[in-house]
N, C-alpha and C positions, 0 to 999 in steps of 0.2 A: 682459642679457637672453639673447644664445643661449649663456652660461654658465649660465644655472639652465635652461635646452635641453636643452642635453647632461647636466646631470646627471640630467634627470629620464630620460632614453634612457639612460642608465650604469647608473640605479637600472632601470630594467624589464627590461632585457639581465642582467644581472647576481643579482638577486633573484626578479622578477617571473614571467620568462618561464622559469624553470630549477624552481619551482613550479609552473609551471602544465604542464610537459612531465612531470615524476617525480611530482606528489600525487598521480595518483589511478593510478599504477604496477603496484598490486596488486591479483589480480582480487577483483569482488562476493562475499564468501558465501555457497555454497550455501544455498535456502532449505528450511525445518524443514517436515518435512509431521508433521501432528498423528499421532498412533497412528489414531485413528480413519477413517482417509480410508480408504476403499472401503468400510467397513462400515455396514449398513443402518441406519437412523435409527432412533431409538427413537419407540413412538408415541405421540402429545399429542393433548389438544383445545384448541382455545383459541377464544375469540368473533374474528371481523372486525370491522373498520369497521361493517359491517351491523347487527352482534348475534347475525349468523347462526352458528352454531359449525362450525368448522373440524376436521377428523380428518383428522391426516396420512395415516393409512391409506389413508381414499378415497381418495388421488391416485396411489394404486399406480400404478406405469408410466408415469407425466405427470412433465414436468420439473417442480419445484417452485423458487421462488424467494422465502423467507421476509424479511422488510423491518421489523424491530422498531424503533419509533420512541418516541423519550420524549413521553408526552403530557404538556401544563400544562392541563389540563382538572381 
């Protein structure tokens, strides 16, 4: 019994913990900004939930926060 102890301490000291100190060693990748970022939207209509139709346009100057959803309707 504290011979399969110690090995299982042998194996974490030796394998386990030398993993888990060097895997992740190297830093994240820069993330990729699309070409597009700062340039203004192009403009759409599209219906809401309502039926009501939507124009990007109008919202000149307002944050917008567009939420496309797959309907099963």
């Amino acid at each position: 019994m504290y011979l399969s102890f110690m090995k299982s301490w042998i194996f974490f000291f030796f394998f386990i913990a030398p993993a888990l100190a060097f895997g992740q060693s190297k830093p994240y990748p820069q993330a990729q900004t699309p070409a597009a970022t700062g340039q203004i939207a192009p403009d759409f209509t599209l219906k809401d939930q309502d039926g009501k139709e939507f124009r990007l346009s109008d919202q000149r100057g307002h944050a917008v926060l567009l939420y496309f959803y797959r309907g099963y309707w």
